[in-house]
C-alpha positions in Angstrom: -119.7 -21.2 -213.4 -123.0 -21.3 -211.1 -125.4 -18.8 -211.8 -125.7 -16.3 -208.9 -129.5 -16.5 -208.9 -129.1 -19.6 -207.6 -126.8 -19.4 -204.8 -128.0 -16.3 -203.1 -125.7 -13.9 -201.4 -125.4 -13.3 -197.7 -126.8 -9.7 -198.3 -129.3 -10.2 -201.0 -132.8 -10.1 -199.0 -135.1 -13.6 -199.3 -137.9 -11.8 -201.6 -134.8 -11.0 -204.3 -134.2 -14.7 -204.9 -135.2 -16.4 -207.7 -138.8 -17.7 -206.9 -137.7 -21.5 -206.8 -134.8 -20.7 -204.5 -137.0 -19.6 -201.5 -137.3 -21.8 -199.0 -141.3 -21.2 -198.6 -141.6 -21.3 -202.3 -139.3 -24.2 -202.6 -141.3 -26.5 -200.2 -144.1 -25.7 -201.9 -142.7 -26.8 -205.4 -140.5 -29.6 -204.2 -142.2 -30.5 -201.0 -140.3 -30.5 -197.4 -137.6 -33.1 -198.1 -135.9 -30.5 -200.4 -135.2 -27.4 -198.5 -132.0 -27.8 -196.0 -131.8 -27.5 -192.3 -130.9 -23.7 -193.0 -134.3 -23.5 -194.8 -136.1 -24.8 -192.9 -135.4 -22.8 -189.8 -135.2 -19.9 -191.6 -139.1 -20.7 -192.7 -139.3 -20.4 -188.6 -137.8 -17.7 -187.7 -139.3 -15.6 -190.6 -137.0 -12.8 -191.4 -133.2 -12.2 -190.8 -131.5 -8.7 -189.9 -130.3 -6.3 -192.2 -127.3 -7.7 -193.3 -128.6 -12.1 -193.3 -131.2 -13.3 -194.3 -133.3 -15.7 -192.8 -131.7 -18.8 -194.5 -128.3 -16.9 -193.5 -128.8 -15.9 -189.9 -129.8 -20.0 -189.6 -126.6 -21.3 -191.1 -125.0 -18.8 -188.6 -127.4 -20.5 -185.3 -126.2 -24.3 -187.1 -122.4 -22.9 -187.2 -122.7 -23.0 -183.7 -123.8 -26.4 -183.4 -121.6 -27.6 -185.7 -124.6 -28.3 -187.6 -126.0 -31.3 -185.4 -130.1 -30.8 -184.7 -129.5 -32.5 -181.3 -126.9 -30.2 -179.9 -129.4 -27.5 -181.6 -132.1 -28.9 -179.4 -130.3 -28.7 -176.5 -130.3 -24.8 -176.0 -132.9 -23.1 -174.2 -134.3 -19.7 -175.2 -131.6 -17.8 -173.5 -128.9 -19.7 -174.8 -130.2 -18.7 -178.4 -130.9 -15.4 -177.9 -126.6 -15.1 -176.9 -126.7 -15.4 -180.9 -126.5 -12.0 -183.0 -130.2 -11.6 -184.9 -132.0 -14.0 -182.5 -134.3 -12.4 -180.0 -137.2 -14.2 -177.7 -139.7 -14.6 -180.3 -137.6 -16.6 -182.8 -135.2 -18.3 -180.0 -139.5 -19.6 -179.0 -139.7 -20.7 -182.4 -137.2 -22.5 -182.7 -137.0 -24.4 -179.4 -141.2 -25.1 -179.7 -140.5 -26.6 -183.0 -137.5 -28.9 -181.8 -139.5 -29.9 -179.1 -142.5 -31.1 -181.2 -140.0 -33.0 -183.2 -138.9 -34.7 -180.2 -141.9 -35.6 -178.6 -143.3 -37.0 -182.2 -140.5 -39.7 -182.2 -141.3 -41.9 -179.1 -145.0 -41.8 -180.2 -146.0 -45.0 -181.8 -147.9 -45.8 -185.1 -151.6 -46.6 -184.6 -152.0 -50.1 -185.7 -154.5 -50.2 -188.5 -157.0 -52.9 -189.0 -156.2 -55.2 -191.9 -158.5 -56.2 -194.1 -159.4 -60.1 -195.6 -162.9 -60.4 -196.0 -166.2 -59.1 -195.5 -166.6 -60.6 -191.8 -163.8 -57.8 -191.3 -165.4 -55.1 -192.7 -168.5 -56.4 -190.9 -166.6 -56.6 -187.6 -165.0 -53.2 -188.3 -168.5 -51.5 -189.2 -170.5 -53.2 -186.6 -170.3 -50.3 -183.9 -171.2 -47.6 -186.4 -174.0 -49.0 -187.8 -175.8 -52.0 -185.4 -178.2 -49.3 -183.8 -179.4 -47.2 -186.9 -182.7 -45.8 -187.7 -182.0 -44.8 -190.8 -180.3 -45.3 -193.9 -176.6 -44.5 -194.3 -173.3 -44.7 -196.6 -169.7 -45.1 -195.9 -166.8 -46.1 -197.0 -163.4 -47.6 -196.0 -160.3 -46.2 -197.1 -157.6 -48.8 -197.5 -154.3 -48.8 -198.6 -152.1 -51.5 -200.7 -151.6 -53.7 -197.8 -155.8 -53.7 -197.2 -155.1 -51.1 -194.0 -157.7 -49.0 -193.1 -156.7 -46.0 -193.8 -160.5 -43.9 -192.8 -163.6 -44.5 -192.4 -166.2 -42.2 -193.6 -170.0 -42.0 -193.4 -170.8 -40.3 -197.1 -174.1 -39.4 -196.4 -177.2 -40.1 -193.8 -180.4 -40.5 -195.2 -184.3 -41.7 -194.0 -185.5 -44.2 -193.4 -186.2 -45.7 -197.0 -182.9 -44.3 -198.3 -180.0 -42.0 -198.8 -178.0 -40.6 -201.3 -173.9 -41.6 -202.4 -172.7 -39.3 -204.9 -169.7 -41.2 -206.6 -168.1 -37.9 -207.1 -167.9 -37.3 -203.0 -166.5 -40.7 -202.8 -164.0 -40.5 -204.8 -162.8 -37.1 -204.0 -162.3 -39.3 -200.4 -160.4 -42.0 -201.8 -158.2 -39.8 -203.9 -157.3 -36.9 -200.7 -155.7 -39.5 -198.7 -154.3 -41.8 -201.5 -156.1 -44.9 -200.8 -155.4 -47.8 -203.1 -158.6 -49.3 -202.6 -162.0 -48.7 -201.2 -165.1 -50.7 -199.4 -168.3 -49.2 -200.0 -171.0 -50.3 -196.8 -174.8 -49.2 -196.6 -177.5 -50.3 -193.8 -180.9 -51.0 -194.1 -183.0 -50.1 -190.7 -185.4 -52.8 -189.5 
């Protein structure tokens, strides 16, 4: 027998879930890929009425899609707001999100530079640093297929020198999960 804490009833109210059962709580636990469609258009619209909850007043606007996103995406703001507990500000919700979700698709990948050997990085670097009058550090982010993930100038000094506190760097390299790094410092003529 399931434990009712974790399959919440229609009428129990979001905040009376057990903590790792709500959707914003969840995502933030288990990350995005674990909360359902129901979740994650309840996260939308924010609140449900007084008898559903937010999760519950979604599975009701899927139930009338026969839970496929595309025929979701499909109805305007009027055509949502026909649906019991929807009104103008969540019908927008939910239509602006399915529409950023649609534009995102067609948009293609930014080809990143690969790199193979130091007349790369020189290449890559060239721009940024060829007309310097002082002293600066970056460093190229790269992932396992040498990619460049970022490049980031660390610090800009004078014209004798500047300062690359390894802490700084490898806070960098660790934020966007780079596999490997390229450290790069000028010297002005």
């Amino acid at each position: 027998m399931a434990d009712k804490t974790l399959i919440p009833e229609p009428h129990l109210k979001i905040p009376h879930w057990a903590e790792e059962d709500r959707p914003r709580e969840k995502l933030l636990l288990k990350g995005k890929g674990s909360l359902s469609d129901a979740e994650l258009i309840g996260i939308l619209i924010g609140s449900g009425t007084r008898s559903l909850s937010a999760v519950d007043l979604a599975k009701l606007i899927l139930k009338q899609v026969d839970n496929d996103l595309n025929l979701l995406a499909k109805l305007s703001v009027t055509d949502l707001q026909k649906i019991k507990g929807i009104g103008e500000a969540k019908a927008i919700s939910i239509v602006s999100a399915l529409e950023l979700g649609r534009r995102r698709k067609p948009t293609e990948v930014p080809k990143r530079p690969k790199i193979s050997s130091s007349q790369d990085v020189y290449e890559l670097m060239k721009p940024e640093l060829m007309d310097l009058q002082h002293e600066t550090f970056w460093i190229l982010l790269l992932n396992r297929a040498h990619q460049v993930i970022k490049k980031q100038v660390i610090s800009s000094g004078g014209v004798s020198g500047t300062v690359a506190d390894p802490k700084i760097i490898f806070k960098h390299a660790l934020d966007h999960l780079s596999s490997a790094l390229i450290l790069i410092h000028n010297h002005p003529w």
